[in-house]
Backbone bond lengths (Angstrom), bond angles and torsions (degrees), N, CA, C in turn:
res aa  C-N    CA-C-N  psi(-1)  N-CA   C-N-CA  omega(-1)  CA-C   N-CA-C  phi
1 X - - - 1.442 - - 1.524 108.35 -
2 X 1.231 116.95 131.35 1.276 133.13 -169.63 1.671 125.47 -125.72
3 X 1.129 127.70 83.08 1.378 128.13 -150.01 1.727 102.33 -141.48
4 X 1.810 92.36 115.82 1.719 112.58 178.86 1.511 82.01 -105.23
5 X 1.807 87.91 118.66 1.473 95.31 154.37 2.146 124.37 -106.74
6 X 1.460 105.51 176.80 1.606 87.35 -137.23 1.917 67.00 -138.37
7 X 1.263 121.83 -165.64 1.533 132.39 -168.31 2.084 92.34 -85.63
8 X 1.158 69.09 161.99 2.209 92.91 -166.90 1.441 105.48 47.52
9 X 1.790 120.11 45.18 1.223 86.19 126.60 1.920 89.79 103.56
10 X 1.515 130.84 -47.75 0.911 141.00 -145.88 1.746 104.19 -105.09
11 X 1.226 122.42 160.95 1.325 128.35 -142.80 1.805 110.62 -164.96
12 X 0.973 115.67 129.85 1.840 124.75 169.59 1.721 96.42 -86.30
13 X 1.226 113.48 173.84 1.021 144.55 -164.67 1.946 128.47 -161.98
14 X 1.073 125.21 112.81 1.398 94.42 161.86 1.094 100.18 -103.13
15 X 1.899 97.87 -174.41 2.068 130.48 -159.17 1.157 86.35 -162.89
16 X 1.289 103.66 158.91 1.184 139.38 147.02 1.458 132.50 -91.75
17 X 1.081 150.39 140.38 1.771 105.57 -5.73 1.586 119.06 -85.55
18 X 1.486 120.42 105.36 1.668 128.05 143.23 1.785 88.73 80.78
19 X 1.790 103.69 66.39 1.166 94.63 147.74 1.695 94.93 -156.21
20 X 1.841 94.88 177.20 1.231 94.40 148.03 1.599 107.03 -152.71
21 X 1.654 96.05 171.34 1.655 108.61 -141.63 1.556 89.30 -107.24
22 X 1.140 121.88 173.03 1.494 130.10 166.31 2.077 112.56 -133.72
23 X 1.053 99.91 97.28 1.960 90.55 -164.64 1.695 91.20 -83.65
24 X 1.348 111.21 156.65 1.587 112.08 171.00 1.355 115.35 -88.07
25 X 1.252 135.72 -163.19 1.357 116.69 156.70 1.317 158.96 -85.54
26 X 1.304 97.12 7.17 1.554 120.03 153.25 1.595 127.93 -91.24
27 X 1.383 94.19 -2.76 1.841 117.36 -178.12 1.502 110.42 78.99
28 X 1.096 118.49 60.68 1.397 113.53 179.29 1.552 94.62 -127.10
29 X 1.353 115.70 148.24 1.582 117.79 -151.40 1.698 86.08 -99.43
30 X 1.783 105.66 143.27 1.364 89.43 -177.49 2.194 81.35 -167.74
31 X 1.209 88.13 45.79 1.805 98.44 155.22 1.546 95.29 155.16
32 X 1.921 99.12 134.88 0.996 106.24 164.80 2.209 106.92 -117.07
33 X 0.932 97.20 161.81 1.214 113.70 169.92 1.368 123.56 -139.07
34 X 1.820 106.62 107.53 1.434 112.72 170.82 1.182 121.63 -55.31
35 X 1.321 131.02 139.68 1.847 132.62 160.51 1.283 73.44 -120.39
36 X 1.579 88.80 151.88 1.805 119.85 169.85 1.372 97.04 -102.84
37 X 1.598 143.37 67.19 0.832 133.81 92.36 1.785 136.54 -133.53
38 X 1.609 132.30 147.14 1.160 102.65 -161.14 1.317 130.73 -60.75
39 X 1.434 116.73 -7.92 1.659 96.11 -177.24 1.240 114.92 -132.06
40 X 1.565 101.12 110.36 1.345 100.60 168.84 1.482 140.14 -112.93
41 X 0.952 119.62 137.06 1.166 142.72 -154.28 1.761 119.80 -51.17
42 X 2.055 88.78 -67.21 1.590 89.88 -156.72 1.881 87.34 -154.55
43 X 1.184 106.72 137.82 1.941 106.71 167.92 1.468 99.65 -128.87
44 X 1.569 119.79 138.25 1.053 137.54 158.25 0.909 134.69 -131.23
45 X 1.535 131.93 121.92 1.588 136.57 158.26 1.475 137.35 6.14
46 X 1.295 124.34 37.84 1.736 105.98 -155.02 1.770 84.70 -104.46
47 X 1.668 79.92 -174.08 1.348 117.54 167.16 1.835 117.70 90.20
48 X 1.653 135.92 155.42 1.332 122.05 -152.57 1.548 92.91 -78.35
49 X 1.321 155.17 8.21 1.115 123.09 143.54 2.061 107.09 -114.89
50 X 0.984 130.42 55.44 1.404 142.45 168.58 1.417 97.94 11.12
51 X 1.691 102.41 60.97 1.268 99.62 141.53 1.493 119.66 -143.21
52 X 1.239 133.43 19.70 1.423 160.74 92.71 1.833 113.01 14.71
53 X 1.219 101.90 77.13 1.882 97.76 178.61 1.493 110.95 -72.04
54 X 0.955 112.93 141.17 1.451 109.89 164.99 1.733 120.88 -117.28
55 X 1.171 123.37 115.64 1.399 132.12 179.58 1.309 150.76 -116.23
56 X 1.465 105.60 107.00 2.012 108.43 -146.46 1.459 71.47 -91.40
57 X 1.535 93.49 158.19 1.201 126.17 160.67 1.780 119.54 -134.25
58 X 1.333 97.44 143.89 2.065 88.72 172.61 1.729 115.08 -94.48
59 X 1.434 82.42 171.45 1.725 101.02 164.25 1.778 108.52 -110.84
60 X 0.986 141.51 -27.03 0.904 157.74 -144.80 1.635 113.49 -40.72
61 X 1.079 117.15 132.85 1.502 103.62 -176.66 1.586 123.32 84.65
62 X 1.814 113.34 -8.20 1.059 126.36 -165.44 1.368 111.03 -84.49
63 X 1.493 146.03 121.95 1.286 156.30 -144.75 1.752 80.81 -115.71
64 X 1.787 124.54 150.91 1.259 152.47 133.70 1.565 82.82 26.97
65 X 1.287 115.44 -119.70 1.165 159.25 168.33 1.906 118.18 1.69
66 X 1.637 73.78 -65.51 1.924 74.87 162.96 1.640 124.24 -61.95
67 X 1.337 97.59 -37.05 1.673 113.32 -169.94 1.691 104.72 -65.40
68 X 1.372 114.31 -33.87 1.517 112.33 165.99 1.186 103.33 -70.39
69 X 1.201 130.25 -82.72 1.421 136.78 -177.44 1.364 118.19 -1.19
70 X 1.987 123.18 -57.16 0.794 142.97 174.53 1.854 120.17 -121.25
71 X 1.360 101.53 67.71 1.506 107.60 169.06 1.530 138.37 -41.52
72 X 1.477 113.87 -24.67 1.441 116.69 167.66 1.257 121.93 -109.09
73 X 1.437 110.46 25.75 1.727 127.14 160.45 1.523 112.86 -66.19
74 X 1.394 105.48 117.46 1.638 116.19 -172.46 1.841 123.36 90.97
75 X 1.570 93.64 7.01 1.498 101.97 164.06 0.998 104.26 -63.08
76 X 1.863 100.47 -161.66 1.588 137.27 -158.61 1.772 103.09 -142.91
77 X 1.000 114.86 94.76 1.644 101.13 -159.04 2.063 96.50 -113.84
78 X 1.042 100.73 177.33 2.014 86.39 -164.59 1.583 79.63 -128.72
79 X 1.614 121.44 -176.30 1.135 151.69 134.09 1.341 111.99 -143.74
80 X 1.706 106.31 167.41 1.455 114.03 146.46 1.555 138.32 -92.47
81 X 1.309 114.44 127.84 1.379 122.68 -177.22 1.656 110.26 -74.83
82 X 1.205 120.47 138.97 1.745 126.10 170.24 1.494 107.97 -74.58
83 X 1.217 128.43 -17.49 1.501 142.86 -164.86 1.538 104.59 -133.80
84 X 1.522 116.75 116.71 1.504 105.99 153.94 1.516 127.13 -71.93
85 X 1.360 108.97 143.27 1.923 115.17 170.55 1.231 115.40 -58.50
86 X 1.003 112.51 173.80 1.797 119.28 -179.06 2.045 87.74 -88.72
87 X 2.170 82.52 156.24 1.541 84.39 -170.41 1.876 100.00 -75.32
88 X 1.052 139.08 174.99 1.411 154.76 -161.39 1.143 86.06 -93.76
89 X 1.555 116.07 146.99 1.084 116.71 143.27 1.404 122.20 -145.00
90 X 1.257 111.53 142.81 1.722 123.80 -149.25 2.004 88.27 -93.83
91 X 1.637 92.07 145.16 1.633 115.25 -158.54 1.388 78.26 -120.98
92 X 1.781 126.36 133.71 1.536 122.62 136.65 1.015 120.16 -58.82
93 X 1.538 146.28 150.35 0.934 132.13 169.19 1.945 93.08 -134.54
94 X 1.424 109.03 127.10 1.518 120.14 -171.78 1.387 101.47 -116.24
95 X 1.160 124.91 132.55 1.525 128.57 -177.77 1.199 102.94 -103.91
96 X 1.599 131.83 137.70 1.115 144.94 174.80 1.692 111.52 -76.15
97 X 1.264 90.96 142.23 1.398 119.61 -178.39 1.577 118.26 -83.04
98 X 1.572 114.96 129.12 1.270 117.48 -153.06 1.517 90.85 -119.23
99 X 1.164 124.14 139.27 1.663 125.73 179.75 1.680 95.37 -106.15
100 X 1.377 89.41 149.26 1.509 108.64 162.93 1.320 131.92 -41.30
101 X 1.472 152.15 122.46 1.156 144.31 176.40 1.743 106.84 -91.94
């Protein structure tokens, strides 16, 4: 389960097979979005007004056969959001220093 949450509370999701969900903030489902393929991965917020979805999908597990079958398995597929995300904000993260014993 994979869920960017965005202001009030509310959050996307992907599922299987080849979607992703939009919950509000009480979690009540209230947008779906098809991808044409089943597995997807990961959706994120981009673009200068963050409402720009972004949506990986895998191949994973895919034998010869399937991988023809389904050629845009493991893209990057977009939508538009009705709501922009909150802007990102980047955390330092400093790792502490361990002395010799």
């Amino acid at each position: 389960m994979i869920i960017r949450r965005r202001r009030r509370g509310s959050g996307w999701r992907c599922t299987e097979p080849g979607e992703v969900r939009r919950y509000d903030g009480v979690g009540h489902l209230d947008r779906v979005v098809a991808v044409p393929r089943p597995q997807t991965t990961s959706v994120q917020l981009s673009g200068a007004d963050r409402r720009d979805l972004l949506i990986t999908t895998a191949r994973e597990g895919y034998d010869a056969a399937r991988s023809t079958r389904e050629p845009l398995a493991g893209r990057l597929f977009t939508a538009r959001a009705e709501h922009p995300g909150l802007p990102y904000q980047f955390v330092e993260c400093r790792g502490r220093e361990v002395e010799p014993s």
